[in-house]
Short mmCIF file of the C-alpha atoms (twelve columns), coordinates in Angstrom:
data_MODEL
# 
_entry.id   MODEL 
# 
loop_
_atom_site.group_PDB 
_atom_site.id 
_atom_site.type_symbol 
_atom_site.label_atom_id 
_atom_site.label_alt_id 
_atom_site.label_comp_id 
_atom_site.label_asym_id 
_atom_site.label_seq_id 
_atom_site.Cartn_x 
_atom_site.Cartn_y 
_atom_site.Cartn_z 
_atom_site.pdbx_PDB_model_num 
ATOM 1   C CA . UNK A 1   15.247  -13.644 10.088  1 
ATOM 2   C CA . UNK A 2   12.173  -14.760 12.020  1 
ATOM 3   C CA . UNK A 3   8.924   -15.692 10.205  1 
ATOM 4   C CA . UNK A 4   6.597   -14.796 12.306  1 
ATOM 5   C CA . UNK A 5   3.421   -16.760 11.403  1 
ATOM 6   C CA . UNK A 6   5.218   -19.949 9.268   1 
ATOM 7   C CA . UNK A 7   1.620   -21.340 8.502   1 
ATOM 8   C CA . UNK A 8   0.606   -18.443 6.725   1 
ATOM 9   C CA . UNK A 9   1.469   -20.151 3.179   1 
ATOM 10  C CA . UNK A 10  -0.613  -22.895 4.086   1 
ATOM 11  C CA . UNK A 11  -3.823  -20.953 3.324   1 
ATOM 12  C CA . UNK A 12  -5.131  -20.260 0.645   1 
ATOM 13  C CA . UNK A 13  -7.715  -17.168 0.397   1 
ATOM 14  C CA . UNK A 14  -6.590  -13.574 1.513   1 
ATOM 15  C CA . UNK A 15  -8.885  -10.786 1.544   1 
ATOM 16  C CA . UNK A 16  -6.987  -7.744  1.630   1 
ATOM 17  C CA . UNK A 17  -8.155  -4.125  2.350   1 
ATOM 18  C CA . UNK A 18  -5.654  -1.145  0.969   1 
ATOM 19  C CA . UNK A 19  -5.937  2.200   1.882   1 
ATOM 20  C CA . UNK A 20  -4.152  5.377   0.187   1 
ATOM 21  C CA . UNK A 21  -4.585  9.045   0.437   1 
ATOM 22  C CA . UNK A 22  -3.467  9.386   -3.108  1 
ATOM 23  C CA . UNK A 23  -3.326  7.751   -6.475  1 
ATOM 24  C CA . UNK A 24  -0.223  5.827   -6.574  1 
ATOM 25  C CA . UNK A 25  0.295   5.819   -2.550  1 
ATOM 26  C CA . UNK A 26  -0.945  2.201   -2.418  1 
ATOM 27  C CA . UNK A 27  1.171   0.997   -5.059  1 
ATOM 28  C CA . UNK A 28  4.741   3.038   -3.812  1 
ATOM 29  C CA . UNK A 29  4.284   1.652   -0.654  1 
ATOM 30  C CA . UNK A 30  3.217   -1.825  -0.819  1 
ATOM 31  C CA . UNK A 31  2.939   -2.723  -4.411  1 
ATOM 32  C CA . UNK A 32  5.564   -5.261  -4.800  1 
ATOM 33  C CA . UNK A 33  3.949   -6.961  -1.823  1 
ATOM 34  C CA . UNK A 34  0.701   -7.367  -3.281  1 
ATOM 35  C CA . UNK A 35  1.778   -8.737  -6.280  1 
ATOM 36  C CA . UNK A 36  4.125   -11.084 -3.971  1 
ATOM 37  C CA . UNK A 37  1.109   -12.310 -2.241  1 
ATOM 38  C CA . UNK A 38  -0.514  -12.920 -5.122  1 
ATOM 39  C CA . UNK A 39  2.011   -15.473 -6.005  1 
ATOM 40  C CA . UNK A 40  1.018   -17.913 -3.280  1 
ATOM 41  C CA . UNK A 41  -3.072  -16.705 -2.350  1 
ATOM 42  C CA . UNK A 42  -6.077  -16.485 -3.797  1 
ATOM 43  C CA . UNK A 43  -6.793  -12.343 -2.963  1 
ATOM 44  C CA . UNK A 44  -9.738  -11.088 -2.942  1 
ATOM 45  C CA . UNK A 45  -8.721  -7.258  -2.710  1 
ATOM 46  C CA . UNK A 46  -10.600 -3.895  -1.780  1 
ATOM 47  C CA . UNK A 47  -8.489  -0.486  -2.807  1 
ATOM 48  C CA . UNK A 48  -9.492  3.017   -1.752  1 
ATOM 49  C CA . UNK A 49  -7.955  6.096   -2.606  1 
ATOM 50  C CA . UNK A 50  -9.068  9.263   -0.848  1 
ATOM 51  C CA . UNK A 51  -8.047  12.190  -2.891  1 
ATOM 52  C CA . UNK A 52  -7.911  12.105  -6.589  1 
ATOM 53  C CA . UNK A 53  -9.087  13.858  -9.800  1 
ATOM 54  C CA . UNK A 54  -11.051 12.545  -13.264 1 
ATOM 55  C CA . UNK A 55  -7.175  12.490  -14.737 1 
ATOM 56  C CA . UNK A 56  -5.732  10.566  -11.840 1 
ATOM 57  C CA . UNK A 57  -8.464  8.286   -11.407 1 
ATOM 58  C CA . UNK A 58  -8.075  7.049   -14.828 1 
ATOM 59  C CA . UNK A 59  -4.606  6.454   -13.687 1 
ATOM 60  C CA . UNK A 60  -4.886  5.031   -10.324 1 
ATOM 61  C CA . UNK A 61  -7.559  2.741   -12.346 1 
ATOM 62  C CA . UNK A 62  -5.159  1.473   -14.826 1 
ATOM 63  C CA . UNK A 63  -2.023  0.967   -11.995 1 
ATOM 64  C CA . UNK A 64  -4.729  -1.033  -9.642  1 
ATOM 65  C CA . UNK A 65  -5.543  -3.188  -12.961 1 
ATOM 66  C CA . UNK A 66  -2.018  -4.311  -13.702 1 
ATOM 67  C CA . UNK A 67  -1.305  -4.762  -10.180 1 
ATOM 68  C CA . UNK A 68  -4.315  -7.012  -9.678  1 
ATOM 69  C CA . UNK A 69  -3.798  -8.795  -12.334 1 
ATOM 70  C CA . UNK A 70  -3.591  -12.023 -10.442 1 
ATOM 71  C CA . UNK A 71  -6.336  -11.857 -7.729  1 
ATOM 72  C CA . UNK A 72  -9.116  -13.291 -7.409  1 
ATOM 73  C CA . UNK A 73  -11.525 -10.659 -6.998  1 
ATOM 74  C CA . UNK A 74  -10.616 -6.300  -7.063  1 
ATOM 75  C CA . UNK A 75  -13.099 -3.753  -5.850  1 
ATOM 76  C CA . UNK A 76  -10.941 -0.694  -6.769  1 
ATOM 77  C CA . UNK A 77  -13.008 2.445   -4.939  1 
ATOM 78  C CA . UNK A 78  -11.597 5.998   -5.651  1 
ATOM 79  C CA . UNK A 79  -13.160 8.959   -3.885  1 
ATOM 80  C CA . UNK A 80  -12.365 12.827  -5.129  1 
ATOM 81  C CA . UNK A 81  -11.493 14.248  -1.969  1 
ATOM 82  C CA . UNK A 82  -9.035  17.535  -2.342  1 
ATOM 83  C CA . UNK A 83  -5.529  16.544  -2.422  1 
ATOM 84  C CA . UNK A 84  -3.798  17.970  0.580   1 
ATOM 85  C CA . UNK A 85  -7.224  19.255  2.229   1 
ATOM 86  C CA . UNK A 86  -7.973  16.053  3.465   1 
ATOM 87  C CA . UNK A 87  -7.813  17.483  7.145   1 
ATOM 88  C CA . UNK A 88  -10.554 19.994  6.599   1 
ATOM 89  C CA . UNK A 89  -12.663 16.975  5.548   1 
ATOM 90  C CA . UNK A 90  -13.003 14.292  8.078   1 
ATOM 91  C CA . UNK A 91  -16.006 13.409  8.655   1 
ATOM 92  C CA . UNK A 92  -16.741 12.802  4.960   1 
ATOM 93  C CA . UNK A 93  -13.585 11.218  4.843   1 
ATOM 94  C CA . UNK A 94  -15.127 9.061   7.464   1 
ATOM 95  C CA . UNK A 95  -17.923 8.165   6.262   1 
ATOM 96  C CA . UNK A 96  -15.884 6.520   3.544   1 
ATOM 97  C CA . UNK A 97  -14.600 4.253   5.662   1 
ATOM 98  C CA . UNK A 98  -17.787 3.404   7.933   1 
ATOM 99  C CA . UNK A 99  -18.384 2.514   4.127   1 
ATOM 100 C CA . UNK A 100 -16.054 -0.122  4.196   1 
ATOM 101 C CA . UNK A 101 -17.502 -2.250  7.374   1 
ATOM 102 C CA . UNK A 102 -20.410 -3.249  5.045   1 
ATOM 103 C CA . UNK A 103 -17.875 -4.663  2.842   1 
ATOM 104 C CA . UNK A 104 -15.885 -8.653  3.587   1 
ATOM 105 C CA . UNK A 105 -14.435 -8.793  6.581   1 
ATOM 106 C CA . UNK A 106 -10.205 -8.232  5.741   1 
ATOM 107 C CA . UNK A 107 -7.846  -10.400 6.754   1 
ATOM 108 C CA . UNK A 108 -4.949  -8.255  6.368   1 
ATOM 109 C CA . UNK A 109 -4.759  -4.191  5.980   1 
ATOM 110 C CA . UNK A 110 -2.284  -2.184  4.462   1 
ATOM 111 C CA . UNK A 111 -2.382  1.505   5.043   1 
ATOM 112 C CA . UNK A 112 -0.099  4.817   5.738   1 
ATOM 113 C CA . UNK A 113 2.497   4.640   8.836   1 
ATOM 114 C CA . UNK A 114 0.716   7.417   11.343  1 
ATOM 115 C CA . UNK A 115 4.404   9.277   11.469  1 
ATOM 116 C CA . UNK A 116 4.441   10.049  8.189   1 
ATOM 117 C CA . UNK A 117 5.068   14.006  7.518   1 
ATOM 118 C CA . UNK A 118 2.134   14.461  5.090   1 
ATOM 119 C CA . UNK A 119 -1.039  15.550  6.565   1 
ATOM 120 C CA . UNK A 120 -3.308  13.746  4.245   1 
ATOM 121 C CA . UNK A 121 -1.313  10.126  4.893   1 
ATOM 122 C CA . UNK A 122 -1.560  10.522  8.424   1 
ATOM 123 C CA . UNK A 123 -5.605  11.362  8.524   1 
ATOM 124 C CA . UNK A 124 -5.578  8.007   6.476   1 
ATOM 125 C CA . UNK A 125 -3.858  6.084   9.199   1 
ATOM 126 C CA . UNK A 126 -5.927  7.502   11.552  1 
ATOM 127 C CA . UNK A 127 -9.050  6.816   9.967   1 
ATOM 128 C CA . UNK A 128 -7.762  3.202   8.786   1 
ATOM 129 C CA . UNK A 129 -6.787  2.645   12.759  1 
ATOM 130 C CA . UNK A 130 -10.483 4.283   13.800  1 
ATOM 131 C CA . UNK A 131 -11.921 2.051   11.623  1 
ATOM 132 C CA . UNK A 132 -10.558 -1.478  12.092  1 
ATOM 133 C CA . UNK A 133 -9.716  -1.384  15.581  1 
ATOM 134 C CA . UNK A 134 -9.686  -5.412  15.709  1 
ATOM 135 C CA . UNK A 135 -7.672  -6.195  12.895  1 
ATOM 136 C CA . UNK A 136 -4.252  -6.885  11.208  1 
ATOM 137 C CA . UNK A 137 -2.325  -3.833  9.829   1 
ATOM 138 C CA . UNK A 138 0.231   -2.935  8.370   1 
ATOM 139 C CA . UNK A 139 1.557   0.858   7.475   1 
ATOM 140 C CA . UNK A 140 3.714   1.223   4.623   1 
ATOM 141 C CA . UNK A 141 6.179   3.666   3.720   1 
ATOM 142 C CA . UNK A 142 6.509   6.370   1.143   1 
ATOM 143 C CA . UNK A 143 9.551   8.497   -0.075  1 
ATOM 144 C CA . UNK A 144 8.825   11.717  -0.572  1 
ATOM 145 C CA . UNK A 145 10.503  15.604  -0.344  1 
ATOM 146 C CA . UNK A 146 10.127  15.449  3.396   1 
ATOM 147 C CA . UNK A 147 11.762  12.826  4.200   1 
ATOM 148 C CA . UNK A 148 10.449  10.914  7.660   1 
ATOM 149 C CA . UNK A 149 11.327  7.237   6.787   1 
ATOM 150 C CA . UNK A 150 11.790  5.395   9.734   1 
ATOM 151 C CA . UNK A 151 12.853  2.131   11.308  1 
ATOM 152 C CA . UNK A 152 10.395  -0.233  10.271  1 
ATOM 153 C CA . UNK A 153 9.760   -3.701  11.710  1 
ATOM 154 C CA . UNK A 154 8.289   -5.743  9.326   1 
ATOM 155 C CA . UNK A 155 9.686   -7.164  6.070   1 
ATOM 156 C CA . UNK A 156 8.207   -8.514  2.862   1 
ATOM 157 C CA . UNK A 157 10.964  -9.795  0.810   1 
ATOM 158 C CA . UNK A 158 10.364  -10.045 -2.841  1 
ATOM 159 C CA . UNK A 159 12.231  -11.323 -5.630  1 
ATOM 160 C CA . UNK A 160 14.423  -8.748  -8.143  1 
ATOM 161 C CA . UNK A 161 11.500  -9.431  -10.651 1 
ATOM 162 C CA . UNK A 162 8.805   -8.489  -8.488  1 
ATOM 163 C CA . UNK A 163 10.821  -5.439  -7.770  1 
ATOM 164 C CA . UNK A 164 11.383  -4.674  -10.937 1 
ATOM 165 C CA . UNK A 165 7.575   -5.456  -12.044 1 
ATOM 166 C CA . UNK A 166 6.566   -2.704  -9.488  1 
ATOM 167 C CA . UNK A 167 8.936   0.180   -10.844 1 
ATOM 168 C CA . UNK A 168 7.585   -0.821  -14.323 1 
ATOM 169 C CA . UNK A 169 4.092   -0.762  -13.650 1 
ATOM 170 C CA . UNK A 170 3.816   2.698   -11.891 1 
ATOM 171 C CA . UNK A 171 5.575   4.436   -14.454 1 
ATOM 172 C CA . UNK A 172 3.099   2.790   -17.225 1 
ATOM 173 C CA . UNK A 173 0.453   3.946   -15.124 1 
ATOM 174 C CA . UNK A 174 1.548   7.229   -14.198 1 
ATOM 175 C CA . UNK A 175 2.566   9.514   -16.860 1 
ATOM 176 C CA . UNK A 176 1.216   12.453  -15.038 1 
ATOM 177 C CA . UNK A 177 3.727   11.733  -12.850 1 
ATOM 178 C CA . UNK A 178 6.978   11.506  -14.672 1 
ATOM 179 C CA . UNK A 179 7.810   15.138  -14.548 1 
ATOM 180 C CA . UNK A 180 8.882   14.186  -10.960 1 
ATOM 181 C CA . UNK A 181 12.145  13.986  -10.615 1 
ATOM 182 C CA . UNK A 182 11.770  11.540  -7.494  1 
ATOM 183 C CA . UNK A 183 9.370   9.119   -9.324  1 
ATOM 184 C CA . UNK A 184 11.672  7.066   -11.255 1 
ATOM 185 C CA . UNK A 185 12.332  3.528   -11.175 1 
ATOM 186 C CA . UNK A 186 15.587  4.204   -9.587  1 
ATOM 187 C CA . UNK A 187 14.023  5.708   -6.506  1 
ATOM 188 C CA . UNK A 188 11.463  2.788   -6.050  1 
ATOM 189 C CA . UNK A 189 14.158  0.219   -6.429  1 
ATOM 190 C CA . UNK A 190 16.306  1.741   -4.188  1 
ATOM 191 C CA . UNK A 191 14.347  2.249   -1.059  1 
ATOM 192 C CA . UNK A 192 13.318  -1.965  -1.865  1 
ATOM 193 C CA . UNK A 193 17.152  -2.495  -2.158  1 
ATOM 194 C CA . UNK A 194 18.142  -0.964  1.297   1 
ATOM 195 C CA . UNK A 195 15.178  -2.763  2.772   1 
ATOM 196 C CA . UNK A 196 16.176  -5.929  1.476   1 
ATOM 197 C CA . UNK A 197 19.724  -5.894  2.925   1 
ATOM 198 C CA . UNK A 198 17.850  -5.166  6.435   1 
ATOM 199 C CA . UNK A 199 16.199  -8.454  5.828   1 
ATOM 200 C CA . UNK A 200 18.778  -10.148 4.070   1 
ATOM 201 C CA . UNK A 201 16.301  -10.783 1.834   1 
ATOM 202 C CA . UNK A 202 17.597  -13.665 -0.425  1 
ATOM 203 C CA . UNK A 203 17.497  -11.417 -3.772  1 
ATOM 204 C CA . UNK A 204 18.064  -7.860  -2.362  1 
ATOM 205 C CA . UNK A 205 14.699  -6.367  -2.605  1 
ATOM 206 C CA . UNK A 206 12.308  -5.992  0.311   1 
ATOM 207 C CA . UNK A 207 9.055   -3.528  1.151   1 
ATOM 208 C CA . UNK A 208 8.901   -2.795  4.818   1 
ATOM 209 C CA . UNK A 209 5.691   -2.017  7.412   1 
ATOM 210 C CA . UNK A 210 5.217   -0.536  10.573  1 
ATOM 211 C CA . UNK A 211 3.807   -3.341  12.501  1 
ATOM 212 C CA . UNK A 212 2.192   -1.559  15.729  1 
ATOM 213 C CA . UNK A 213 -0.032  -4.541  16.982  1 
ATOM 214 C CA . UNK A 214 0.428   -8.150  16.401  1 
ATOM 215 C CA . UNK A 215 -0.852  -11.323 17.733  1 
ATOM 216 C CA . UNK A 216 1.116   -14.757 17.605  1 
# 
């Protein structure tokens, strides 16, 4: 498969901007690649989550800890915004992310894929695309009820123990969450496994983005 920037491993700071309308959103749809990254940068990471309560905050606090274990700096920002209202609050939606301009410039942003079938995802794409209009991003996928993966075009291939690290952490985080029958490590392994024969990733296991705008 093509690498599309082959320098990239030769530096060595990342800052890295992640944007989810829910607890847990950021780490189903590109945790695996943050903790890949953090293999071979030092990342100085920003995460915002939109819609949450005091219980899943706790949670979504806890997840963001184990999966930024290994960066260099976190800034872990989680806002209470209703979950699936988020429509019916824009603008102060927006004015959390005019927020983040006064923050480090990103180098890389991972967000929600605008064709995703739940309203609150795709105001976050929006709002991520309205906001940082000059900038690198990529939109990440998440299973859910209604279906709407796509094709994707960009692959992060991981090895099985990064896969594996991501399925544990969420459910360590997430009890709230276990009642689910989708949210299970066998879901979030499987949706890396097809993605990783895509690739042909070298273990199996790949997350994939929607990669709308690129520069080489």
């Amino acid at each position: 498969m093509l690498e599309l920037i082959p320098s990239l491993g030769r530096r060595k700071n990342l800052r890295v901007l992640c944007v989810g309308a829910h607890c847990d959103d950021i780490e189903i749809g590109c945790g695996a690649t943050l903790l890949r990254l953090a293999e071979s940068f030092r990342l100085d990471v920003t995460w915002l989550t939109l819609c949450s309560t005091a219980q899943r905050e706790a949670e979504a606090r806890a997840s963001a800890a184990l999966f930024l274990k290994a960066a260099r700096t976190q800034q872990v920002l989680i806002e209470a915004f209703r979950d699936g209202f988020l429509p019916a609050q824009w603008a102060v939606a927006k004015e959390a992310f005019e927020a983040l301009k006064r923050l480090p410039d990103p180098d890389l942003v991972l967000t929600h894929e605008p064709g995703d079938r739940h309203q609150d995802h795709r105001i976050v794409s929006e709002l991520t695309w309205n906001t940082f209009r000059d900038h690198l991003i990529l939109e990440y996928e998440i299973p859910k009820y209604d279906g709407g993966l796509g094709q994707p075009n960009l692959y992060v291939p991981v090895s099985r123990a990064v896969a594996e690290r991501k399925a544990r952490h969420l459910l360590a985080a997430y009890s709230s969450q276990k009642r689910k029958r989708w949210f299970s490590s066998e879901t979030f392994l499987a949706l890396m496994r097809v993605r990783g024969v895509e690739c042909n990733a070298r273990d199996g296991y790949a997350e994939a983005f929607h990669a709308r705008k690129l520069v080489l």
